[in-house]
C-alpha positions in Angstrom: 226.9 115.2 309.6 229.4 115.1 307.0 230.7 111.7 305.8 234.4 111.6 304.2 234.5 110.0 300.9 237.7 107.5 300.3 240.0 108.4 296.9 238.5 106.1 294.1 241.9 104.1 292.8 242.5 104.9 289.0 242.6 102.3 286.2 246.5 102.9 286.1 247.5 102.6 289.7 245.4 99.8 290.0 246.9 98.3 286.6 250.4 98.7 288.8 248.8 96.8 291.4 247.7 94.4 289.6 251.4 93.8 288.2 253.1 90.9 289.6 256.4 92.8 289.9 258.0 90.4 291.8 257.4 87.1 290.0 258.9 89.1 286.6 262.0 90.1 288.5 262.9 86.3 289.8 262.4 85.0 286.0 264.5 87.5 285.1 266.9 86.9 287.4 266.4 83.1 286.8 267.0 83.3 282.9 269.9 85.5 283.4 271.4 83.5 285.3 270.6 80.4 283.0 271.8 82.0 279.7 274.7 83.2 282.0 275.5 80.3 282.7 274.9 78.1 279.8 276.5 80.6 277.5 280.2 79.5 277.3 279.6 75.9 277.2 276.8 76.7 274.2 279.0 78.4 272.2 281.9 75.8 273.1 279.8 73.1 271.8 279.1 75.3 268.5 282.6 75.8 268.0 283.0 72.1 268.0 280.8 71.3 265.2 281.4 74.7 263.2 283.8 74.3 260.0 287.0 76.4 259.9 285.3 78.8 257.3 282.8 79.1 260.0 285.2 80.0 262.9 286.9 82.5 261.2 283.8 84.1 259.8 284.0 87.5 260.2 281.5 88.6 261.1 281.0 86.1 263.8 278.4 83.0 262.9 276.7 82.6 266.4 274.6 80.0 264.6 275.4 78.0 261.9 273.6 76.5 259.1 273.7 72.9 257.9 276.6 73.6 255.4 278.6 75.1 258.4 278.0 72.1 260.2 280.8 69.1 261.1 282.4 66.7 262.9 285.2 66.7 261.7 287.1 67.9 264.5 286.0 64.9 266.4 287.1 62.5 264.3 291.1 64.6 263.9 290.8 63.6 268.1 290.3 60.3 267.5 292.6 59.6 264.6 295.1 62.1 264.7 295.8 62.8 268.5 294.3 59.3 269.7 292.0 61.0 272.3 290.6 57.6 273.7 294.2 56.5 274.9 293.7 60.3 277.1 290.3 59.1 278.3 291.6 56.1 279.7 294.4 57.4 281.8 292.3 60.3 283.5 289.6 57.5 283.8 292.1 55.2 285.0 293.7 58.0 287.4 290.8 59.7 288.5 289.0 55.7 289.4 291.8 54.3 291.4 292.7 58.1 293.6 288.4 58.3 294.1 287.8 54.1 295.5 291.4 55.3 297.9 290.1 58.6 299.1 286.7 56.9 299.9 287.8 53.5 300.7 290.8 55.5 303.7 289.4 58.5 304.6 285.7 56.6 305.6 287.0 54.6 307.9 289.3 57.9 309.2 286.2 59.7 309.9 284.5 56.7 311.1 287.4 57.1 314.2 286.9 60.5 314.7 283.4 60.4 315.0 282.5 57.3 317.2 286.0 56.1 318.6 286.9 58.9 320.6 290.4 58.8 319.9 293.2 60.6 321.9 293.2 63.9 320.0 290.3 64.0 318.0 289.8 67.3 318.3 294.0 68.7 317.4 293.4 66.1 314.8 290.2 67.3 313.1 292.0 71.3 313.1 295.0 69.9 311.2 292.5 68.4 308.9 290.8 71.5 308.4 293.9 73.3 307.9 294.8 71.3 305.1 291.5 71.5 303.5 292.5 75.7 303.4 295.8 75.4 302.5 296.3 76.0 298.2 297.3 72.7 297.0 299.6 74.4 294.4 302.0 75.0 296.7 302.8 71.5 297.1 304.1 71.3 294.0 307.7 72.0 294.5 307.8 69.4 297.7 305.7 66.8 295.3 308.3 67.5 292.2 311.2 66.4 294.7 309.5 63.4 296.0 308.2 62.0 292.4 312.2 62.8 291.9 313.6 60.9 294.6 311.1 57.9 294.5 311.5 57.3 290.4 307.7 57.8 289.7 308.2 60.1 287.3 306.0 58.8 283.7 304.1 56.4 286.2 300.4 56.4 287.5 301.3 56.2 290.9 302.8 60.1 290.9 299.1 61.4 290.2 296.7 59.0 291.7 299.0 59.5 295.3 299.1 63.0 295.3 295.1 63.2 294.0 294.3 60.9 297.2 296.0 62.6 299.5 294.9 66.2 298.3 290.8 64.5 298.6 291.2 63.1 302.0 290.5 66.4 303.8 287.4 67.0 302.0 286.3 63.4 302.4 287.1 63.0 306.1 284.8 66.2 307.0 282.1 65.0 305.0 281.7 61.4 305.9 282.4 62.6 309.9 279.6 64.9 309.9 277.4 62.1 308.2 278.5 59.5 310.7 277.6 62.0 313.0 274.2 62.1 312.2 272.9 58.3 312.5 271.6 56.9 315.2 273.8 55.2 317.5 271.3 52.3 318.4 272.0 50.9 315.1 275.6 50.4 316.1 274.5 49.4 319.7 272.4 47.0 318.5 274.8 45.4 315.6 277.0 44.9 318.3 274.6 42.8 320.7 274.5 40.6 317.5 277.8 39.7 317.1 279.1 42.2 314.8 283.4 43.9 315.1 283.8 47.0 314.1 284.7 46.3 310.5 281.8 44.1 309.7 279.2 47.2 311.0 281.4 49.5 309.2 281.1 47.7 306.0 277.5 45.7 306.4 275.9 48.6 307.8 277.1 52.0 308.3 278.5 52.5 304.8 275.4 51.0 303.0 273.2 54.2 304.9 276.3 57.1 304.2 275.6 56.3 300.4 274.6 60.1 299.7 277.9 61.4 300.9 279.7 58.6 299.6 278.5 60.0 296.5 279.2 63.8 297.0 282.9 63.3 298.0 283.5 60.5 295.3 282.7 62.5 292.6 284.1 65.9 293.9 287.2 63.6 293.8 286.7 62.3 290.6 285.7 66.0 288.9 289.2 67.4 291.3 291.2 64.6 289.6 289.8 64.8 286.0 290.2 68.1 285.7 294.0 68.7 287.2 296.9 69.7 285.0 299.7 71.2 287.0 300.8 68.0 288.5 300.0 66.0 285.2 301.4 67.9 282.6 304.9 68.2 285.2 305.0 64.7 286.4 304.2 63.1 283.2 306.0 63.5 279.6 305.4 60.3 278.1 303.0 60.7 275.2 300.6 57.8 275.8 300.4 58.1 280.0 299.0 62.0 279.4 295.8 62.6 280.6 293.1 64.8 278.7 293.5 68.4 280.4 297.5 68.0 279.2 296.4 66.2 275.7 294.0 69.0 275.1 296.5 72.6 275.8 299.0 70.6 273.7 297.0 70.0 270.7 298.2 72.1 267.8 297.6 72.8 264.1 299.2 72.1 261.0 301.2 75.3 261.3 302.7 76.9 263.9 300.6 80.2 262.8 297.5 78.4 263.4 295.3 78.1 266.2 293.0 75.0 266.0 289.8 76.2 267.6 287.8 73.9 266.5 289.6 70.2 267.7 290.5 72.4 270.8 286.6 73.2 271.4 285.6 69.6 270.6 288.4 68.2 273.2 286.8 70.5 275.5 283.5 69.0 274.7 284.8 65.7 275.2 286.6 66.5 278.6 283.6 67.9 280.1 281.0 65.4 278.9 281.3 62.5 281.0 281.4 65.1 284.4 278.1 66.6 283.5 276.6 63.1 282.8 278.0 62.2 286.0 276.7 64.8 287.9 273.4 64.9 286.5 273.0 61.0 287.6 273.7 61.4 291.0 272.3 64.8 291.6 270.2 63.5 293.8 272.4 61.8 295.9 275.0 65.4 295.6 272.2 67.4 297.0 271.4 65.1 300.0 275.3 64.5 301.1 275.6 68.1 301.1 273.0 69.0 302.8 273.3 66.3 305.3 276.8 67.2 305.8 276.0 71.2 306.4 273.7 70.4 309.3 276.1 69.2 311.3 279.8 68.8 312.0 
C-alpha cells in the first residue's frame, strides 16, 4: 500500500507566510495618511519662523538651520498690524454667536424631542433642509437686511447671522441626545416638584454635556473661521476679525508678497482651534457618536 507524501513548504514560501502583510499595509496607510495630513500645517509653521532669505531660497529650504530661524514675523503682527485687537473680535464674535446657538437651539430641540408639539415632524424637515442648503447663498438677502437695519461696522451683523446659520446643526444634535436619556429621570424630577425649566437647566443639560460640547465648538470653529460675511459686513479697521485681517495683510511694496507674516497669521488663526479641539476631544467623540445612534 502506497502512502502519498505531502509537498514539504520551502524556506521562501514559508518566509512569505511568515510576513505579516497586512499589519505593514495599515502602517503604511496610517503614516501616509499622518504625513498627509500634517504636511501643510508643518510646512506653514516653518514658513512662519523661516527668514525672508530663507523663503525665497531657491532651491527650496524644507528645513532650516538656526541662522534661518525667526520670529520676526510674529512680532510685525503684533506691532505693525495689531493682530491682538483681531483675536478679540473673532473671540468676541465667535463667544457671544456659540452661548446663543446653544443657549436657543437646546431648549428648541428639547420641544421637539419630549413636548410633542403640533408639527414636530414638518418642523424637524425644514430644519434639515436648512442644514443642506449652502449658506453662501444667503448673502445677498443678509447684505440687504444688515442695509436696511444700520448694522453695518457692528457686532451684531456677524454674531446674528453666525447663530442662526449653527442652529440647524445644534437642534439635530441636542434632539437626538435628548432622545437618548431615560425618561424616568424627567418623570421623577417632576414628582419632586420640578417645571420644565428647572429639569431643563438642573438636570437634563448637566447629562447632554458631550453634545453641548460638539455643537459649541463646531460653532465656534464655523464662526472663527468665516470671511465672506466678515470681510462684506465689516470695513472698519479695528471691528475686523482675523480671517479678513490676515488676506489683507501686505508688504512693504506692492511687488511683494509677505509669506512669512501671512504664514505666521495662519499660525496664529489656527492655534487656539487645535488647542480647543484637542481639550475636548473626548467630549467631540462621545456627542458624535451619541448623536449618530439615534435621531
Amino acid at each position: 500500500m502506497t502512502t502519498v507524501q505531502q509537498p514539504v513548504p520551502s524556506d521562501s514560501s514559508a518566509a512569505k507566510a511568515s510576513i505579516p502583510w497586512m499589519r505593514i499595509a495599515m502602517w503604511t496607510a496610517v503614516i501616509f495618511t499622518v504625513l498627509f495630513s500634517l504636511g501643510p500645517p508643518m510646512w506653514e509653521l516653518l514658513t512662519s519662523i523661516k527668514t525672508n532669505s530663507a523663503i525665497t531660497a531657491d532651491p527650496v529650504v524644507y528645513i532650516p538651520s538656526w541662522a534661518q530661524l525667526t520670529f520676526e514675523h510674529y512680532v510685525q503682527l503684533f506691532t505693525r498690524n495689531s493682530f491682538h485687537i483681531y483675536i478679540l473680535n473673532s473671540l468676541f464674535v465667535a463667544v457671544v454667536s456659540t452661548v446663543l446657538c446653544l443657549g436657543i437651539g437646546s431648549p428648541a430641540a428639547y420641544a421637539l424631542a419630549r413636548l410633542g408639539i403640533p408639527g414636530e415632524r414638518i418642523i424637524l424637515i425644514c430644519v434639515m433642509g436648512v442644514t443642506l442648503f449652502p449658506y453662501i447663498l444667503l448673502f445677498l438677502g443678509l447684505l440687504r437686511l444688515v442695509q436696511m437695519a444700520g448694522l453695518a461696522n457692528n457686532y451684531l451683523a456677524l454674531i446674528i447671522p453666525y447663530t442662526a446659520i449653527n442652529m440647524p446643526l445644534t437642534i439635530l444634535v441636542m434632539r437626538s441626545f435628548f432622545q437618548q436619556l431615560p425618561k424616568d429621570l424627567e418623570d421623577s424630577a417632576k414628582v419632586d416638584g420640578y417645571n420644565v425649566i428647572q429639569m431643563l437647566w438642573q438636570i437634563i443639560l448637566p447629562m447632554t454635556l458631550p453634545a453641548m460640547v460638539t455643537t459649541g465648538i463646531l460653532a465656534f470653529i464655523f464662526a472663527w473661521n468665516e470671511f465672506v460675511f466678515a470681510l462684506t459686513f465689516i470695513t472698519r479697521e479695528s471691528m475686523k476679525t482675523i480671517p479678513v485681517a490676515a488676506a489683507q495683510i501686505g508688504g512693504t511694496s506692492q511687488f511683494e508678497v509677505p509669506y512669512g507674516p501671512l504664514a505666521a497669521a495662519t499660525v496664529i488663526g489656527t492655534l487656539p482651534l487645535v488647542v480647543l479641539v484637542l481639550f475636548f476631544q473626548r467630549k467631540i467623540v462621545q456627542g458624535l457618536t451619541a448623536g449618530s445612534v439615534k435621531g
